[in-house]
VOVOZA-797225 format. One line per field, with one value per residue (C-alpha): residue in three letters; x, y, z. Coordinates in pm, 1 decimal. Layout:
% VOVOZA-797225
res	ALA, ... $
xx	X, ... $
yy	Y, ... $
zz	Z, ... $
END
This chain:
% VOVOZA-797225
res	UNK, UNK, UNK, UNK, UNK, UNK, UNK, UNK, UNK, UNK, UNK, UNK, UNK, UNK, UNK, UNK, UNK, UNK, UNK, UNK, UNK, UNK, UNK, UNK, UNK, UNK, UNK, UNK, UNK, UNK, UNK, UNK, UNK, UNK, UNK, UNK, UNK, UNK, UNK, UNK, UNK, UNK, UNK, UNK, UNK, UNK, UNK, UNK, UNK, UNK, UNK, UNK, UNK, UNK, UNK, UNK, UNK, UNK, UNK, UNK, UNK, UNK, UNK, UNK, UNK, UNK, UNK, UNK, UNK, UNK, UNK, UNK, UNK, UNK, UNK, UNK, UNK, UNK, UNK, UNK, UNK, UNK, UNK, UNK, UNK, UNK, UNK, UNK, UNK, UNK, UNK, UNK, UNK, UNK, UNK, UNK, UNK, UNK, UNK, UNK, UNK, UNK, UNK, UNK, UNK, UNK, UNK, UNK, UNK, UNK, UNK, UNK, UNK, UNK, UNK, UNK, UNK, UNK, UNK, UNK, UNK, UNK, UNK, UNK, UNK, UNK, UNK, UNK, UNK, UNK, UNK, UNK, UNK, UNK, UNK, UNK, UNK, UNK, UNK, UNK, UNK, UNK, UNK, UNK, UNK, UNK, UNK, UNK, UNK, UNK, UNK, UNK, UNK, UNK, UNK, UNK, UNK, UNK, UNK, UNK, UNK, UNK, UNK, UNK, UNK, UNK, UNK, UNK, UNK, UNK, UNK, UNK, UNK, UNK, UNK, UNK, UNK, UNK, UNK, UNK, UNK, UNK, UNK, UNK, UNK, UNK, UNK, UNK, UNK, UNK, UNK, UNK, UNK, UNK, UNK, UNK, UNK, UNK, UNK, UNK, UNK, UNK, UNK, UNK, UNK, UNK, UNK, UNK, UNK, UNK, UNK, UNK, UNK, UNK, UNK, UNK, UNK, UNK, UNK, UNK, UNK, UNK, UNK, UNK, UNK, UNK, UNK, UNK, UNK, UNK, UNK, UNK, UNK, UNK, UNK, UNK, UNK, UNK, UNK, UNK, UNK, UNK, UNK, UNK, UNK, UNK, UNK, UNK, UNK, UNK, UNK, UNK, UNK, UNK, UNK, UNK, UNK, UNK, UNK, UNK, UNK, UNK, UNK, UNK, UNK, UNK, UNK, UNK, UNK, UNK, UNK, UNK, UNK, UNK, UNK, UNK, UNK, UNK, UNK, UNK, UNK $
xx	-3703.9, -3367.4, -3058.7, -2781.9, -2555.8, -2655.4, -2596.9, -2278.9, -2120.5, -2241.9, -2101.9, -1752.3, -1733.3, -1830.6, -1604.5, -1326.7, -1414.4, -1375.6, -1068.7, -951.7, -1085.3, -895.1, -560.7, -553.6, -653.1, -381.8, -149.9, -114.2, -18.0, 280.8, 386.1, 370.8, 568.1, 843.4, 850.5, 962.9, 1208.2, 1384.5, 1384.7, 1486.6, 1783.4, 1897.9, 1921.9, 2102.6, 2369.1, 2423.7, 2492.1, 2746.6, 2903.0, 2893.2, 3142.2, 2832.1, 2536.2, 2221.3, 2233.2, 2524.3, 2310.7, 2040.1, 2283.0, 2394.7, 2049.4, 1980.8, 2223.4, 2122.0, 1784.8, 1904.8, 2095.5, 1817.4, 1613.8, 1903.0, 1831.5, 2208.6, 2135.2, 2345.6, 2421.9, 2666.8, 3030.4, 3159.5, 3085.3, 2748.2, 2641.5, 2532.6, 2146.2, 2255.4, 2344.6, 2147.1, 1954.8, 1828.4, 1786.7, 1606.8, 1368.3, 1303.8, 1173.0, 970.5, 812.9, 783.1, 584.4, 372.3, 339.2, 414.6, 725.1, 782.5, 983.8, 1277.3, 1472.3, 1418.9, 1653.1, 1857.9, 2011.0, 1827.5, 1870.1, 1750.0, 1472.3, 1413.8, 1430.8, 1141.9, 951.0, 941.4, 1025.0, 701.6, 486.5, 556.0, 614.9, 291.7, 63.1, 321.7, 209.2, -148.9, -137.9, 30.9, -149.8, -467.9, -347.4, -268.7, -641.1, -766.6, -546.1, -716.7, -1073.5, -1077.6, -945.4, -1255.4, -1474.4, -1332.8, -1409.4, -1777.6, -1854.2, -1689.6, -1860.5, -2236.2, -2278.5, -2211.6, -2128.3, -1819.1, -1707.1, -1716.9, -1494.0, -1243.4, -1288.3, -1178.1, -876.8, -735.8, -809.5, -678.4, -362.3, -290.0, -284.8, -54.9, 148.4, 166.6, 22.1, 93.6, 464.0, 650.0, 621.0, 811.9, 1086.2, 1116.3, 1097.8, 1381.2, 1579.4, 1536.9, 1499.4, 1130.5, 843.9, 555.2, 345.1, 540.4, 621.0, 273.7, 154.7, 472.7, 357.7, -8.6, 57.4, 345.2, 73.7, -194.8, 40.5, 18.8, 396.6, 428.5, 777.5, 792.3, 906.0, 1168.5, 1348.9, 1734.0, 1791.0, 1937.1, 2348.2, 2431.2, 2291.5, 2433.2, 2202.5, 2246.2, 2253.8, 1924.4, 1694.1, 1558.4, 1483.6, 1307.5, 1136.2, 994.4, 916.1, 696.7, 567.2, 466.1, 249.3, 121.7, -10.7, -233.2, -333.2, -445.2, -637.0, -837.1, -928.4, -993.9, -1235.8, -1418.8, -1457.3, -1618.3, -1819.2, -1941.9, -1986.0, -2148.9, -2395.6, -2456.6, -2585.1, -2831.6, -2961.8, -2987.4, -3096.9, -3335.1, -3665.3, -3964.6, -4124.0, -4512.1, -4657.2, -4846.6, -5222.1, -5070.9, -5260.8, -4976.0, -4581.8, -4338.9, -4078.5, -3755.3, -3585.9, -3257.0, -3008.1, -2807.2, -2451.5, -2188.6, -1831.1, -1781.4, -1386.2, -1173.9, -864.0, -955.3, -751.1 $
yy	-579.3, -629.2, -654.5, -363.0, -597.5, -870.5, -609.6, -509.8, -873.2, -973.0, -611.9, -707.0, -1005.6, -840.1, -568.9, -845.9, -1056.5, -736.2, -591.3, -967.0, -958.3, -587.4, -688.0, -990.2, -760.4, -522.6, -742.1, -1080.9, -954.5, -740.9, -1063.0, -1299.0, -969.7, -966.0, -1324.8, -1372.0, -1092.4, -1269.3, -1588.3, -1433.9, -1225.1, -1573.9, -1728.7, -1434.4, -1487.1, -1832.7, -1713.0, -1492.2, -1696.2, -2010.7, -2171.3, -2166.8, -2426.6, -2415.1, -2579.0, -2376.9, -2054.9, -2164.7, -2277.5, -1909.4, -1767.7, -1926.2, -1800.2, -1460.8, -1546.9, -1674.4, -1402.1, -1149.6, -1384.1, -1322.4, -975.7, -907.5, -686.3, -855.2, -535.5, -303.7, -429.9, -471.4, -111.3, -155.3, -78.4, -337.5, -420.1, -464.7, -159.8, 44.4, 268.1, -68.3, -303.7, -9.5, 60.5, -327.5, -327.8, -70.7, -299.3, -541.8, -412.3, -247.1, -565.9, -413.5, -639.0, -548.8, -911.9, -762.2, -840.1, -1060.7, -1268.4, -1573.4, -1696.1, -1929.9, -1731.4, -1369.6, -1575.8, -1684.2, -1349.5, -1226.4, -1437.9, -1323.1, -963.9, -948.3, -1078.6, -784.2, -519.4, -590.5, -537.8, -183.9, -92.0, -136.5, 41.3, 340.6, 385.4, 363.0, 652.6, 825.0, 749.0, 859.6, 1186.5, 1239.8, 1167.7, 1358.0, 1675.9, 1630.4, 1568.0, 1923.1, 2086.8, 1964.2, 2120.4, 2418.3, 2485.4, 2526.0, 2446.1, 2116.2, 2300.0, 2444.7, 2101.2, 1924.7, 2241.0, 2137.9, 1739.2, 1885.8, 2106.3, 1779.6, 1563.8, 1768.1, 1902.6, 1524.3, 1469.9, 1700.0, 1632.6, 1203.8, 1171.1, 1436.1, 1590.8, 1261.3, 1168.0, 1433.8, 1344.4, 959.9, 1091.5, 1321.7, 1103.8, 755.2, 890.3, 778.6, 974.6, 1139.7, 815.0, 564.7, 773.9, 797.4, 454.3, 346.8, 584.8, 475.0, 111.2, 145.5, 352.6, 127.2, -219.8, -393.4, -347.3, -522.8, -490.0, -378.0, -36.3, 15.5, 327.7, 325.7, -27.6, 113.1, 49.0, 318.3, 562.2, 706.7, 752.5, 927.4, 717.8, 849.2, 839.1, 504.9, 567.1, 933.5, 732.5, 457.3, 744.6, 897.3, 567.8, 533.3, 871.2, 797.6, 478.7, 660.8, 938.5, 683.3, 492.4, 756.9, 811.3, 456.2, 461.2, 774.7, 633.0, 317.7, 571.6, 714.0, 390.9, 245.0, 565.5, 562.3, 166.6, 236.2, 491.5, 385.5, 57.4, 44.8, 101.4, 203.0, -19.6, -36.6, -95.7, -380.6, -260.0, -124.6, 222.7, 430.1, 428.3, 422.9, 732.5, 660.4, 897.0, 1048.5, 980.1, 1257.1, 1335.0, 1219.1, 1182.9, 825.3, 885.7, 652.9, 437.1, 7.9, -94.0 $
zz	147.0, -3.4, 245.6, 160.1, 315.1, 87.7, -198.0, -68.9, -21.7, -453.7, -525.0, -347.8, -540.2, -880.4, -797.3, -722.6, -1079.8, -1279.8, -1115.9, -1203.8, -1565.6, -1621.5, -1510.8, -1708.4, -2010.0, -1894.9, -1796.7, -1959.0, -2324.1, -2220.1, -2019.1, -2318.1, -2534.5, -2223.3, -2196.6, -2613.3, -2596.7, -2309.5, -2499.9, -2818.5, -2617.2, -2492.7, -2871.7, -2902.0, -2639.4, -2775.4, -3139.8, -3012.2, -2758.9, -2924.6, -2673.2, -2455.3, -2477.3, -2362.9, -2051.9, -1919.1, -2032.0, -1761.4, -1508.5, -1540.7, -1548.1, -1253.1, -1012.3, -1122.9, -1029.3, -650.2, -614.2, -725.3, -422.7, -181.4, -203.0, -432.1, -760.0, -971.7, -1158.0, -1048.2, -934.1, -631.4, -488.0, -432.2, -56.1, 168.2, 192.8, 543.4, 673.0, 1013.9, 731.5, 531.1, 793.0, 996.2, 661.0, 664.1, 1004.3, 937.5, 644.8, 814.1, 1147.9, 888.7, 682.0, 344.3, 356.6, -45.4, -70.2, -207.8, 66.7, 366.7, 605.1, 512.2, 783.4, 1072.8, 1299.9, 1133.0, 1023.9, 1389.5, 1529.5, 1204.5, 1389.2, 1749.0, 1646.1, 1433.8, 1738.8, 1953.6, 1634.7, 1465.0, 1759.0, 1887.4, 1519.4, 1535.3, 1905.7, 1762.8, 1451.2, 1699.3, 1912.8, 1623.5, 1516.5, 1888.9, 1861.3, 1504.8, 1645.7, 1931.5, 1714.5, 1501.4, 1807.6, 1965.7, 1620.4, 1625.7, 1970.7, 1930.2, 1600.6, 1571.6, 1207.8, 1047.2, 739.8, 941.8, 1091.7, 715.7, 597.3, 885.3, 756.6, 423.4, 539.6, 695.6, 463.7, 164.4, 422.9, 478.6, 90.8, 19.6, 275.3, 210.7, -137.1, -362.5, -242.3, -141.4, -500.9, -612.9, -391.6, -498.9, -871.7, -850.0, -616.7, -769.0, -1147.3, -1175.0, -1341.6, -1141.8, -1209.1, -1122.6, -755.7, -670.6, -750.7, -527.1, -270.0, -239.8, -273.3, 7.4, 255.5, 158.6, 299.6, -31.8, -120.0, -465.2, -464.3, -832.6, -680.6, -384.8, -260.5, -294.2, -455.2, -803.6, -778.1, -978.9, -764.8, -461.8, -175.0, 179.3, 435.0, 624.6, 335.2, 394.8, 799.6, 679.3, 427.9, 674.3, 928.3, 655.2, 578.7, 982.2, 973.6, 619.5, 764.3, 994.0, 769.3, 465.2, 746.9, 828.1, 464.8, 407.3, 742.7, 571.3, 233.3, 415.7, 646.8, 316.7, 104.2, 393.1, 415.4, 39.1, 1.5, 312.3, 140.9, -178.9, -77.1, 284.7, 160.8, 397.7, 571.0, 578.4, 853.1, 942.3, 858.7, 518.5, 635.3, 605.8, 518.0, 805.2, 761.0, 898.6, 1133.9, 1052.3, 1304.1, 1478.6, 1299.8, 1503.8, 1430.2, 1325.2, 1165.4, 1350.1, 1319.8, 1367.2, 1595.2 $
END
């Protein structure tokens, strides 16, 4: 008899080696195309400034790079807004309780960086409790809907209601927000939208950090309340999919077992459905 858990740890790696093997196919040519224009705009610069050498041309370069790590755009002028401000530095506690933390923007000082620190051992933990309750809340609903109704049929209809109400609501709208606010296209909102709810904040993509732009104060604390209740919502999808993955391999995989005179095959039982959609805690 073959393990399914066996088959599912090879199939993680597999599935890790060709997401691997994709990207670099994806990824590494427009890298090497990016990486010759910028050395071919810096010959540039030097042609036209020829007061300049080379050396002073990556002194330059370089304090546009710390200052890009400091968290200052170093385009714009003088007007741009603060990345300090109550709407910013509440958005990048949010990130960081969360632990997308998109790396844009982080503290500099000792003692900010001290207070990360102690801040994120009580924040993290408040996050994980209320995305739990949320979770409970969410169970319990789905629990209620089971008893009341007699057929399954009727309690996987409700599933789908919230499920496709909850994608609406944090998947497919918010996107159309970030594209007309921040100038993006449809694509590029989504893809920051699920890889902001799904905690893997690249940092490619970041609400309000264009200079020439002007932005309302509260849109970065709405955004990081919808990121606390997407949080919950793409949890319980992610806890499904597993549910269902997990369901699928057993299936698929557990063969019957004969028994031990080899008179007759062994049927397995079906379990009884019960409502298995929760939030880890």
């Amino acid at each position: 008899q073959i393990s399914w858990t066996l088959l599912l740890i090879l199939g993680y790696l597999f599935y890790l080696l060709l997401g691997a093997m994709v990207l670099q196919l994806l990824e590494k040519q427009a890298e090497t195309h990016f990486w010759d224009q910028f050395q071919l705009e810096k010959l540039k610069f030097l042609q036209n400034y020829t007061y300049l050498d080379r050396q002073a041309l990556e002194q330059f370069v370089q304090v546009l790079m710390e200052a890009w790590e400091k968290g200052v755009n170093p385009e714009g002028n003088s007007t741009n807004l603060s990345n300090w401000d109550f709407s910013n530095s509440f958005f990048f506690a949010g990130t960081v309780v969360t632990t997308i933390v998109y790396g844009n923007l982080f503290p500099s000082t000792v003692a900010g960086q001290i207070f990360c620190v102690f801040y994120t051992l009580i924040g993290v933990p408040l996050n994980l409790a209320f995305l739990n309750q949320l979770g409970k809340g969410l169970n319990a609903h789905l629990i209620i809907l089971e008893r009341r109704v007699q057929k399954p049929a009727h309690a996987q209809v409700q599933l789908a209601i919230l499920l496709t109400t909850g994608t609406l609501l944090f998947l497919v709208f918010p996107p159309f927000v970030f594209s007309y606010i921040e100038s993006w296209s449809y694509g590029e909102s989504l893809y920051f939208t699920f890889i902001t709810l799904s905690t893997i904040g690249f940092g490619d993509y970041v609400v309000s950090t264009n200079p020439n732009k002007p932005y309302i104060s509260v849109y970065r604390s709405l955004t990081t309340i919808w990121i606390g209740f997407g949080l919950a919502w793409l949890a319980l999808v992610f806890n499904v999919g597993a549910d269902l993955m997990e369901k699928f391999l057993q299936l698929k995989w557990h063969k019957p077992v004969l028994s031990l005179a080899g008179e007759a095959t062994i049927k397995l039982e079906d379990e009884p459905e019960q409502p298995r959609i929760h939030i880890p805690s």
